[in-house]
N, CA, C and O atoms as a DFTB+ gen file, in Angstrom:
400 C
 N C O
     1  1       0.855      -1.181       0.000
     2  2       0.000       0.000       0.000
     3  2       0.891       1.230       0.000
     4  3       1.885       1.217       0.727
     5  1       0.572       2.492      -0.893
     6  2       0.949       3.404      -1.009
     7  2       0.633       4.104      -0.650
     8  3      -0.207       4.431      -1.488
     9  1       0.565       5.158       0.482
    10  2       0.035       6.592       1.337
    11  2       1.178       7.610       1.118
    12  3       2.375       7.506       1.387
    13  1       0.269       8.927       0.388
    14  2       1.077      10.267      -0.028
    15  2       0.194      11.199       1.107
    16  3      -1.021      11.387       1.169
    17  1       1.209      11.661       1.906
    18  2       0.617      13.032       2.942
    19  2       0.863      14.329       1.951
    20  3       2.045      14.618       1.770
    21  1       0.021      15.016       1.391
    22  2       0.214      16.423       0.767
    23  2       0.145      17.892       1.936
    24  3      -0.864      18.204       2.570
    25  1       1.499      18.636       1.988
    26  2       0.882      19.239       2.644
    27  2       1.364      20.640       1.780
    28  3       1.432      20.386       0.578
    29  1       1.684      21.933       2.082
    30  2       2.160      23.084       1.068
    31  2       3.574      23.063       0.856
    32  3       3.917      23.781      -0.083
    33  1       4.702      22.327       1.573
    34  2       5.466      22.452       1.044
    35  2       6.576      20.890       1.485
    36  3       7.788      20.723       1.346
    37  1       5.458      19.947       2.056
    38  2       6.506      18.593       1.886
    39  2       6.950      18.810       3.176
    40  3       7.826      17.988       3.444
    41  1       6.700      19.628       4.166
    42  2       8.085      19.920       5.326
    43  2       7.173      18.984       6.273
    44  3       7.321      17.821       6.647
    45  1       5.864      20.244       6.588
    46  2       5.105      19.957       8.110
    47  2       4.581      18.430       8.184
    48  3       3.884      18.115       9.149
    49  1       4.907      17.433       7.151
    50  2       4.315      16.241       7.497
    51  2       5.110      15.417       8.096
    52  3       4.805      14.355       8.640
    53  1       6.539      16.092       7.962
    54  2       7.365      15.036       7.826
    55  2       7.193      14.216       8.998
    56  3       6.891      13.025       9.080
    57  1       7.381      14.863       9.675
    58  2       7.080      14.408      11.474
    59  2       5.795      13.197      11.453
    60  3       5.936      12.086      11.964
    61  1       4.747      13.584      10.873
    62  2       3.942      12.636      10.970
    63  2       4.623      11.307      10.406
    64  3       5.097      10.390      11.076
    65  1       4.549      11.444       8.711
    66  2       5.684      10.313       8.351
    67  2       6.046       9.419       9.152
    68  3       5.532       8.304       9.236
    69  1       7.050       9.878       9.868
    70  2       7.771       8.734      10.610
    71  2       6.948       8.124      11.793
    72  3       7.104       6.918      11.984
    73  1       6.237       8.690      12.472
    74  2       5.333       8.161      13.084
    75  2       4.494       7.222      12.576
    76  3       4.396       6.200      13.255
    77  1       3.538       7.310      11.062
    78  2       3.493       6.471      10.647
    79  2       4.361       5.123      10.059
    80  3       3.955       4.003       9.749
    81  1       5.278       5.520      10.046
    82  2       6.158       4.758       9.349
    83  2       6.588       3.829      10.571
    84  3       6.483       2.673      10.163
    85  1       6.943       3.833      11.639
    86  2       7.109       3.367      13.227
    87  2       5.587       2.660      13.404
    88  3       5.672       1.437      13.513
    89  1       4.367       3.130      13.450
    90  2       3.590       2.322      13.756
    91  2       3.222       1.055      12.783
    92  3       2.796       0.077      13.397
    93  1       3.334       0.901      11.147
    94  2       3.235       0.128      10.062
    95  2       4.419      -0.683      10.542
    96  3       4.206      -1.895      10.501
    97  1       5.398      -0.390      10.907
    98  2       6.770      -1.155      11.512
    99  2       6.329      -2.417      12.284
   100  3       6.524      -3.605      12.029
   101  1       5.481      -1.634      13.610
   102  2       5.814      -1.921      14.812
   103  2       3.877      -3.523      14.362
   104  3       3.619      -4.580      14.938
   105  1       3.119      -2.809      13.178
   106  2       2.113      -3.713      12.829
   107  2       2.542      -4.912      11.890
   108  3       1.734      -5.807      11.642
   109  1       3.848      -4.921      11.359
   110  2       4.523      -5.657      10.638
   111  2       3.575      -5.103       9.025
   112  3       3.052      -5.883       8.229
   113  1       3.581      -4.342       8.971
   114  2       2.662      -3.982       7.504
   115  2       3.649      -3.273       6.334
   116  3       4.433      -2.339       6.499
   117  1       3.493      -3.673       5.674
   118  2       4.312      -3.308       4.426
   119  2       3.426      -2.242       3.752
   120  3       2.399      -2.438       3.103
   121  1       3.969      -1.199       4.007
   122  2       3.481       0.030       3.554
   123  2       4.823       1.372       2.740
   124  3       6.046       1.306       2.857
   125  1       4.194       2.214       2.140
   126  2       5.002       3.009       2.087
   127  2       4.393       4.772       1.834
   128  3       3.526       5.241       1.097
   129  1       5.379       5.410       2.887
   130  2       4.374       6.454       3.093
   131  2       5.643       7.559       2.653
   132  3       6.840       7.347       2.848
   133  1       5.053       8.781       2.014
   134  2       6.008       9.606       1.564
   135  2       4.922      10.859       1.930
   136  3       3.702      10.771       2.069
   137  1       5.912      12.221       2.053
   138  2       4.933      13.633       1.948
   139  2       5.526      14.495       1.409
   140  3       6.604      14.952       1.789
   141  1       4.816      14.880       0.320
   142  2       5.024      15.748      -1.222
   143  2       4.087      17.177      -0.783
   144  3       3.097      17.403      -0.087
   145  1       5.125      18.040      -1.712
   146  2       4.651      19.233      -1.948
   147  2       3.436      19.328      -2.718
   148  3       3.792      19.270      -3.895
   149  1       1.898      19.470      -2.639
   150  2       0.991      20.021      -3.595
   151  2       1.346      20.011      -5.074
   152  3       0.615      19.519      -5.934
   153  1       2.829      20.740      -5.372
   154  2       2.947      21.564      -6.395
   155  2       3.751      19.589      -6.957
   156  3       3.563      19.011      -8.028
   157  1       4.445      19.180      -5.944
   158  2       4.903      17.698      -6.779
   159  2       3.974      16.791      -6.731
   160  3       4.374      15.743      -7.239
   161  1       2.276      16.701      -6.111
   162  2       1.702      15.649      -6.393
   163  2       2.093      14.534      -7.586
   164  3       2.661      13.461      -7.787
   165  1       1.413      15.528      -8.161
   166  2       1.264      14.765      -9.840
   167  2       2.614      14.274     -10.378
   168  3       2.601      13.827     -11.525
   169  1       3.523      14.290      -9.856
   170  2       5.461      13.542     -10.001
   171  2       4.999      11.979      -9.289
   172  3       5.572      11.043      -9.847
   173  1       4.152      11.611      -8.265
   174  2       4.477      10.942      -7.182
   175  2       2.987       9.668      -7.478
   176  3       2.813       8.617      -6.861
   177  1       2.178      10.203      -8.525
   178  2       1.217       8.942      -8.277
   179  2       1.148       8.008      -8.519
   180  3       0.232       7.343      -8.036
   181  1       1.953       7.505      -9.288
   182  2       3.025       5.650      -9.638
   183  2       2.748       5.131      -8.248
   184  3       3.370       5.464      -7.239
   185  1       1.768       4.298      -8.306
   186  2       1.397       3.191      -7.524
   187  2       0.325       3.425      -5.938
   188  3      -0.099       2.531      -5.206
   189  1       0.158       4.704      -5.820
   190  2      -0.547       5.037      -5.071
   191  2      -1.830       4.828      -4.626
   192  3      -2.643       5.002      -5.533
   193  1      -2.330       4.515      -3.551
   194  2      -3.203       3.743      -3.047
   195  2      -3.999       5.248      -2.373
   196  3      -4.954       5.651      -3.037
   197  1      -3.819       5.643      -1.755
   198  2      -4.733       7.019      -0.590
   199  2      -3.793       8.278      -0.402
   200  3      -2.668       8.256       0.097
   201  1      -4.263       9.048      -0.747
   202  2      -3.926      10.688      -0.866
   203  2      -4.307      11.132       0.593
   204  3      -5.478      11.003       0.949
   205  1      -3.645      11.499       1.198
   206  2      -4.443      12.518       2.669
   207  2      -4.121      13.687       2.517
   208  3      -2.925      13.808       2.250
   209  1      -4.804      14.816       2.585
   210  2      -4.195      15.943       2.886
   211  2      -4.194      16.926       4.198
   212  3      -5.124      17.160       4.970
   213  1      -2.801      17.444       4.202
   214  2      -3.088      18.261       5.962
   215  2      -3.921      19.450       5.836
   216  3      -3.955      20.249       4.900
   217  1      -4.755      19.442       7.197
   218  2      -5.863      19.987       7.457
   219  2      -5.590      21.224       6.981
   220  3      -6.559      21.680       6.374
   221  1      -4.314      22.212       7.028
   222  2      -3.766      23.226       6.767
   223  2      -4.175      23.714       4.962
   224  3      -4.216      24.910       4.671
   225  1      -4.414      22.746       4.020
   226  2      -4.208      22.624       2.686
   227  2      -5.659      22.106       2.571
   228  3      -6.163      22.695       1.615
   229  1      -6.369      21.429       3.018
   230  2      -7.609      21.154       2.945
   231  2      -8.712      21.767       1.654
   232  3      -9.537      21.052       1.085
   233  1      -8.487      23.302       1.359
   234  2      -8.542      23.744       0.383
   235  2      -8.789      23.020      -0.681
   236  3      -9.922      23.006      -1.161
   237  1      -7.701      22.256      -1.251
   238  2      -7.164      21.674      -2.065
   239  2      -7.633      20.510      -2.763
   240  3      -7.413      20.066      -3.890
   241  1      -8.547      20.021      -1.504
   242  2      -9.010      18.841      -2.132
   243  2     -10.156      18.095      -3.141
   244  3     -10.367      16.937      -3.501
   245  1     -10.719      19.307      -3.368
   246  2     -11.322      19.402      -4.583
   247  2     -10.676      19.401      -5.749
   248  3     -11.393      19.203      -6.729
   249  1      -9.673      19.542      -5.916
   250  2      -8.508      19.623      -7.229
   251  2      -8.235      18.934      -7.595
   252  3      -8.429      18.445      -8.709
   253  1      -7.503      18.561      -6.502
   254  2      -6.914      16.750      -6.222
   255  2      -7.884      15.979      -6.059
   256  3      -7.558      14.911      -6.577
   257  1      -8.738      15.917      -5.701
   258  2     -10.106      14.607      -6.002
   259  2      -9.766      14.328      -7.652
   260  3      -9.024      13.466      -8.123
   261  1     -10.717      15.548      -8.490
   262  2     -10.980      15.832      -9.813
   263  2      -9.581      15.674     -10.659
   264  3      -9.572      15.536     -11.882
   265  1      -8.571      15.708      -9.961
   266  2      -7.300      14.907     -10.779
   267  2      -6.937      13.634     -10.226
   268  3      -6.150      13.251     -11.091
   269  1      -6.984      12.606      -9.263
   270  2      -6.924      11.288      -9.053
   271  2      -7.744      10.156      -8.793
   272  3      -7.333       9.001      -8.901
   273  1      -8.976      10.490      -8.428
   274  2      -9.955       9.369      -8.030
   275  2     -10.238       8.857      -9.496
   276  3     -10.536       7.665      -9.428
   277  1     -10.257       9.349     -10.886
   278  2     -10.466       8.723     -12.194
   279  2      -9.343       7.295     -12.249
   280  3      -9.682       6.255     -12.814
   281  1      -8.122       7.445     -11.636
   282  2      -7.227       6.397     -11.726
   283  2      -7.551       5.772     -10.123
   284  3      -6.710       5.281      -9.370
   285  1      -8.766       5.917      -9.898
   286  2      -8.834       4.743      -8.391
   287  2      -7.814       5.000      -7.177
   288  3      -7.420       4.034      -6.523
   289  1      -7.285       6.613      -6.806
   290  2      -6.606       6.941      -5.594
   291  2      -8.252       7.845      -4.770
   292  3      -9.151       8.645      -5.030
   293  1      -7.610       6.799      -3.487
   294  2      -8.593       7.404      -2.467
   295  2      -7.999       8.713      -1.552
   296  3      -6.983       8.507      -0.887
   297  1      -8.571       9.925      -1.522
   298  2      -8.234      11.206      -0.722
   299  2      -8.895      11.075       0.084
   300  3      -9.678      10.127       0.146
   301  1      -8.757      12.316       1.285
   302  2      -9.359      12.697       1.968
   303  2      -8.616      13.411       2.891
   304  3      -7.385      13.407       2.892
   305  1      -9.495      14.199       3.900
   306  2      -8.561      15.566       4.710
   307  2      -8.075      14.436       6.033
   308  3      -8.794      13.492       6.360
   309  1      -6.638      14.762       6.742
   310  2      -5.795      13.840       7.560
   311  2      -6.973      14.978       8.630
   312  3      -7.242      16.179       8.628
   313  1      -7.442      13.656       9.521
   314  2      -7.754      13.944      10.368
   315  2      -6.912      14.903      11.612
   316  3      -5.965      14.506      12.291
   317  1      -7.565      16.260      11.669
   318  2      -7.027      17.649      12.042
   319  2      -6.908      16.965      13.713
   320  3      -5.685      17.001      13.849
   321  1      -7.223      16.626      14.471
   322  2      -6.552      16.144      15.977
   323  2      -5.492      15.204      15.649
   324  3      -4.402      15.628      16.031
   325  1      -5.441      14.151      15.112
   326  2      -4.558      13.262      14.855
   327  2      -3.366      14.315      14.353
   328  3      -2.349      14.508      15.020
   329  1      -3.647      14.986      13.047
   330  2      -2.455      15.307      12.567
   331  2      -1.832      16.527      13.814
   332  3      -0.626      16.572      14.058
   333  1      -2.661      17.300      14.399
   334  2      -2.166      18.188      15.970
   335  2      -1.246      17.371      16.642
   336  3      -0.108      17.807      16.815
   337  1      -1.580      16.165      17.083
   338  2      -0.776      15.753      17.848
   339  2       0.250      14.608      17.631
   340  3       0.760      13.840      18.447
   341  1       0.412      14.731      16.189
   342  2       1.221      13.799      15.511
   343  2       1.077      12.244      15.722
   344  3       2.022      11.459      15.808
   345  1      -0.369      11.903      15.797
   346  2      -0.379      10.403      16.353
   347  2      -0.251       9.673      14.861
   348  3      -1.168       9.631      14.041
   349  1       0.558       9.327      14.752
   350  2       1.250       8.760      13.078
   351  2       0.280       6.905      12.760
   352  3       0.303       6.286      11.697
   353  1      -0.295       6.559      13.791
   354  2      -0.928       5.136      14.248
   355  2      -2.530       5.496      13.962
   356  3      -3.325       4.745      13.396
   357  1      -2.819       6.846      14.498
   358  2      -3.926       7.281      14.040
   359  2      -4.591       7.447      12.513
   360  3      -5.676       7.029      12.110
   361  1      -3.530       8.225      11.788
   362  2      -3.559       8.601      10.606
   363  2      -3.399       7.150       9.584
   364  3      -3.904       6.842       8.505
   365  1      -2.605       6.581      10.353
   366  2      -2.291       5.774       9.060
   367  2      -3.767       4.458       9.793
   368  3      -3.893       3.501       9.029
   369  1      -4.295       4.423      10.481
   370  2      -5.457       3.496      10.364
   371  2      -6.599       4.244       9.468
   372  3      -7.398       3.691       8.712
   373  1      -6.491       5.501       9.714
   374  2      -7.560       6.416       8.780
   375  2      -7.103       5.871       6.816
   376  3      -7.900       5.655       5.904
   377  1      -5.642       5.811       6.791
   378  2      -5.362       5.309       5.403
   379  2      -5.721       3.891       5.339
   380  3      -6.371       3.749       4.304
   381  1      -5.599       2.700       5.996
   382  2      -6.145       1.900       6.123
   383  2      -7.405       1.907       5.489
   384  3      -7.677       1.437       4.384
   385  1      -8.394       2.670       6.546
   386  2      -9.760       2.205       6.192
   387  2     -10.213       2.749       4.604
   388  3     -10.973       2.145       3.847
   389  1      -9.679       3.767       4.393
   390  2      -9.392       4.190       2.849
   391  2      -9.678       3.102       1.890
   392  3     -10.607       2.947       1.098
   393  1      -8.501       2.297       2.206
   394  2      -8.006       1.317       1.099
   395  2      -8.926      -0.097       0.985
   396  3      -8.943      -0.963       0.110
   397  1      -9.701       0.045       2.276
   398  2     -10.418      -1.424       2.843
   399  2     -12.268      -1.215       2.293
   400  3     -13.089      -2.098       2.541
C-alpha cells in the first residue's frame, strides 16, 4: 500500500511520516508512506493507493479529487486532531480504512 501526505510544502508532514512509518513497523505492515509538496503531487502517483491531505491545505481537495480518483486513488482531509498531535498510528489506520 501506497500513502502520499500532501501538505504546502513537503516539510510539516514530515514528522507525521515517521510516526506512521514506526507504527506500520511496529504492525509488521508493508506500507510506504512519503509527503510531497501540492505543487509535486502529480510527479508521485506511480502506484498510489490514498492521498491525505493536511488539514492546513484542505482547500485543495477538490482539485486533487478531480485529478486522481479517475485512476482509483482514495483522498481525503488527515484527520485535524490526529495530525495536531502527531499520532502517526492514528492517521495511518484512517489510510487503512481508505483502502479497505
Amino acid at each position: 500500500m501506497k500513502i502520499i501526505l500532501v501538505c504546502s510544502a513537503g516539510m510539516s508532514t514530515s514528522m507525521l511520516v515517521k510516526k506512521m512509518r514506526d507504527a506500520a513497523t511496529e504492525r509488521n505492515l508493508e506500507v510506504e508512506i512519503d509527503a510531497v509538496a501540492e505543487s509535486q503531487l502529480m510527479n508521485h502517483l506511480e502506484e498510489t493507493d490514498v492521498i491525505l491531505i493536511g488539514p492546513q491545505v484542505r482547500y485543495l481537495e477538490k482539485k486533487i479529487r478531480s485529478s486522481v480518483e479517475p485512476k482509483g486513488i482514495k483522498v481525503d482531509i488527515i484527520d485535524q486532531m490526529a495530525y495536531g498531535m502527531i499520532q502517526g498510528d492514528k492517521v495511518l489506520d484512517q489510510a487503512i480504512a481508505m483502502k479497505n
